[in-house]
C-alpha positions in Angstrom: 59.3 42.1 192.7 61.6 40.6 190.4 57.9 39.3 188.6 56.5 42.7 188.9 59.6 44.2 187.0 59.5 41.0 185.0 55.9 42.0 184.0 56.3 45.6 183.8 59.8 45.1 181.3 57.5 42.8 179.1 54.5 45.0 179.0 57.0 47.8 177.8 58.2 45.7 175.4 55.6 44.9 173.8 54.2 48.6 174.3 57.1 49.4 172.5 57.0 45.7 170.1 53.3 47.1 169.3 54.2 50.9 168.6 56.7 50.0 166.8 54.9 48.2 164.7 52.6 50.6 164.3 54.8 53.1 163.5 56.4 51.1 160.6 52.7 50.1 159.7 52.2 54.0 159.6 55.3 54.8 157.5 54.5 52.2 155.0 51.1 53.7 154.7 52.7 57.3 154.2 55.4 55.9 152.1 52.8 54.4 149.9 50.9 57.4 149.7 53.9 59.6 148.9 54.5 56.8 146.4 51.5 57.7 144.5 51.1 61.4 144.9 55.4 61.3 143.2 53.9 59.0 140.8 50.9 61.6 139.9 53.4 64.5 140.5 56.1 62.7 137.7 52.9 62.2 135.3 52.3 66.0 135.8 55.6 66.8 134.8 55.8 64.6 131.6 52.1 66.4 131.2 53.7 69.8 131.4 57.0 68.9 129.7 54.6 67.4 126.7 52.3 70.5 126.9 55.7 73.2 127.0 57.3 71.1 124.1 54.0 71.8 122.0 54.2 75.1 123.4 57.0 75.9 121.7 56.8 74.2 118.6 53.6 76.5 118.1 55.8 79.4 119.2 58.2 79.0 116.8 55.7 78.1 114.0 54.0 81.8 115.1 57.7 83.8 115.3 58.3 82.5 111.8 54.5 83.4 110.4 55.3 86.9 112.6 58.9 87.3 110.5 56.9 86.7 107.7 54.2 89.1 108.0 56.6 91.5 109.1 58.7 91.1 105.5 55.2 91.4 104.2 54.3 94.3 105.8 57.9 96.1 105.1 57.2 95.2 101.6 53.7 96.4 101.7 54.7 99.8 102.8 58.0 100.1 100.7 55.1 99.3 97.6 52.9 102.1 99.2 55.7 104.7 98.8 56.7 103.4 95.1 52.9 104.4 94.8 53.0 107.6 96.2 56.1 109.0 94.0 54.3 107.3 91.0 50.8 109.3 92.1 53.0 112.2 92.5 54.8 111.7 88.9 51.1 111.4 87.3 49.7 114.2 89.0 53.0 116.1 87.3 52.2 114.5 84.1 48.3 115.3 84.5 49.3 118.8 85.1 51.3 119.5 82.0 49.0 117.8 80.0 45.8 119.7 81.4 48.2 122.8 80.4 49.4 121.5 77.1 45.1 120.8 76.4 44.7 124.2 77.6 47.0 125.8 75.4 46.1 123.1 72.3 42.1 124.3 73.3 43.1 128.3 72.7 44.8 127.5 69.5 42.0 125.5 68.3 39.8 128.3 68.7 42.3 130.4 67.6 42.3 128.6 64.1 38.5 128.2 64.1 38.0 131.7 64.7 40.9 132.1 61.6 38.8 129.8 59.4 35.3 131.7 60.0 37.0 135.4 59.3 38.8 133.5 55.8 35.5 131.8 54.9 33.5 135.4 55.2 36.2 136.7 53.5 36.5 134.3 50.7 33.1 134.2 50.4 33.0 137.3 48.2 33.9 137.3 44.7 35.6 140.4 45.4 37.6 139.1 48.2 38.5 135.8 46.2 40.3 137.9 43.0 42.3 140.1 45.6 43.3 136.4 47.3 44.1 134.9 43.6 45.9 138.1 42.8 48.1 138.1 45.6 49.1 134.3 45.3 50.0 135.1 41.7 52.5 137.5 42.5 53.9 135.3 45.4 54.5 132.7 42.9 56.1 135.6 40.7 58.3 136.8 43.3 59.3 133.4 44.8 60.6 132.7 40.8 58.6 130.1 39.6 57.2 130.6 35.8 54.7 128.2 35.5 56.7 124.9 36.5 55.0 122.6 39.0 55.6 123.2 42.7 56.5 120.2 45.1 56.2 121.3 49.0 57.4 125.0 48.1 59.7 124.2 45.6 60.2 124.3 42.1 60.6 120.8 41.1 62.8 122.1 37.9 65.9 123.2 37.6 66.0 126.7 36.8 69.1 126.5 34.4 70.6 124.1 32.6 74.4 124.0 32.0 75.2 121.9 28.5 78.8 121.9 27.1 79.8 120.2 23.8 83.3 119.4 23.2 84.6 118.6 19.6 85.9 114.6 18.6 89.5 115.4 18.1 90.9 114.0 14.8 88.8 112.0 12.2 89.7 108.3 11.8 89.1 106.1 8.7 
């Protein structure tokens, strides 16, 4: 018995010599393996850290480009309403002066219409001596005899003062 036990012990060693073996045959293979997929998995991670890193810089390139756009776009809008009040201040201006045209327009015709009554009235002799007539005795009444006239006044003077004092004492 003592060889049976003998025999039994040593094929249960090496049962347990071979699976143990095995086993640490088997953890080396799944070590290894987990080796390469935390090799793969670290290359992933520098991928995605490289990829987040350009991420960013792009994000902060596109927040810049946004703030400027958005100064842009204020200043677009703060130049639209300059616009608007100076629209508004022409339209002002355009109204006055279509009013001031308006009013310029009737007195235009009112002095056309002036000129066609004095040139049919002018254009009788008869009309002409009562015109000449009535300018001579404006000129009469306004006190001017004959002297020449600059822009409605006499250009002479209309007396003249002159005062002679005597040398006193003879000297010889």
């Amino acid at each position: 018995m003592k060889i049976l036990r003998n025999i039994i012990v040593l094929f249960l060693a090496s049962s347990l010599f071979f699976l143990t073996f095995k086993y640490i045959s088997f953890l080396r293979e799944n070590i290894t393996k987990l080796e390469g997929q935390r090799q793969s998995l670290l290359q992933e991670v520098e991928r995605k850290k490289v990829l987040i890193d350009r991420l960013n810089t792009k994000n902060l390139a596109l927040k810049s480009y946004l703030k400027a756009s958005y100064k842009r776009l204020n200043k677009s809008f703060s130049d639209l309403e300059n616009e608007k009040l100076q629209n508004e201040q022409l339209k002002a201006q355009f109204s006055l002066l279509k009013a001031e045209n308006s009013a310029l327009l009737d007195e235009k015709a009112k002095f056309t219409q002036e000129n066609e009554d004095l040139k049919v009235k002018l254009s009788s002799i008869d009309e002409l001596k009562k015109a000449i007539r009535a300018l001579k005795h404006r000129v009469q009444v306004d006190g001017n005899r004959g002297f020449v006239v600059k822009d409605g006044q006499p250009t002479s003077v209309s007396k003249v003062k002159i005062e002679v004092t005597p040398v006193s004492g003879n000297k010889q």
